[in-house]
C-alpha positions, 0 to 999 in steps of 0.5 A: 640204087639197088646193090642187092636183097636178102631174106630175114625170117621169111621177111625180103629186103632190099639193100639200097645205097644213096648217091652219097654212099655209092660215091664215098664208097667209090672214093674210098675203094671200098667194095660193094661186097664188103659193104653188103657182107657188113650189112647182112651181118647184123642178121635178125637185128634188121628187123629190130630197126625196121621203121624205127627213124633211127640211124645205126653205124656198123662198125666192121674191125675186120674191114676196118670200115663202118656203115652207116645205116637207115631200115625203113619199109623192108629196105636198108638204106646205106647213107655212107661208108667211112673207111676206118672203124673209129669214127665220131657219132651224132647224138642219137646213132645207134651203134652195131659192132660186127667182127 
C-alpha cells in the first residue's frame, strides 16, 4: 500500500508498506508519520540501497522504534515496524541509526 513519496536528488520514491507492516504498526500504535518521518530520514542514503537486495533496519531512539526496509525500482518497501529500538538482526541486515 501507498503511504507517501519524497524527492532525493531530482530521483521520486515511493514509500510502500507490506500487509505485514501496516498490520504490526497497527497492533503496536505506531503512526504512519512517525514511520515515513524515520524512512525520509536516511536522505540521500536512499539511493545508496536502490536494487541492492539488501534489508536495512532503521533504528530511531527518539521514537523508540526500528523500521526495517527493502529499496528496490525507486520504492521503499517497509516489511515491518518493531516497537523498540534494540532489536536482534538476521545475518546480513544492514544497520542505519537516525537520531
Amino acid at each position: 500500500m501507498l503511504m507517501g513519496e519524497f524527492v532525493i536528488i531530482n530521483k521520486d520514491f515511493r514509500i510502500e508498506g507490506t500487509t505485514h507492516a501496516l498490520n504490526r504498526m497497527r497492533e503496536r500504535a505506531i503512526d504512519q508519520s512517525v514511520v515515513m518521518e524515520v524512512v525520509m530520514g536516511l536522505d540521500a542514503k536512499v539511493l545508496l540501497y536502490n536494487n541492492s537486495g539488501e534489508e536495512i533496519a532503521i533504528i530511531d531512539q527518539e521514537h523508540n522504534i526500528a523500521v526495517i526496509i527493502e529499496v528496490r525500482m525507486d520504492k521503499v518497501v517497509i516489511i515491518t515496524v518493531i516497537d523498540r529500538a534494540n532489536i536482534h538482526l538476521k545475518d546480513g541486515t544492514r544497520i542505519e541509526q537516525i537520531a
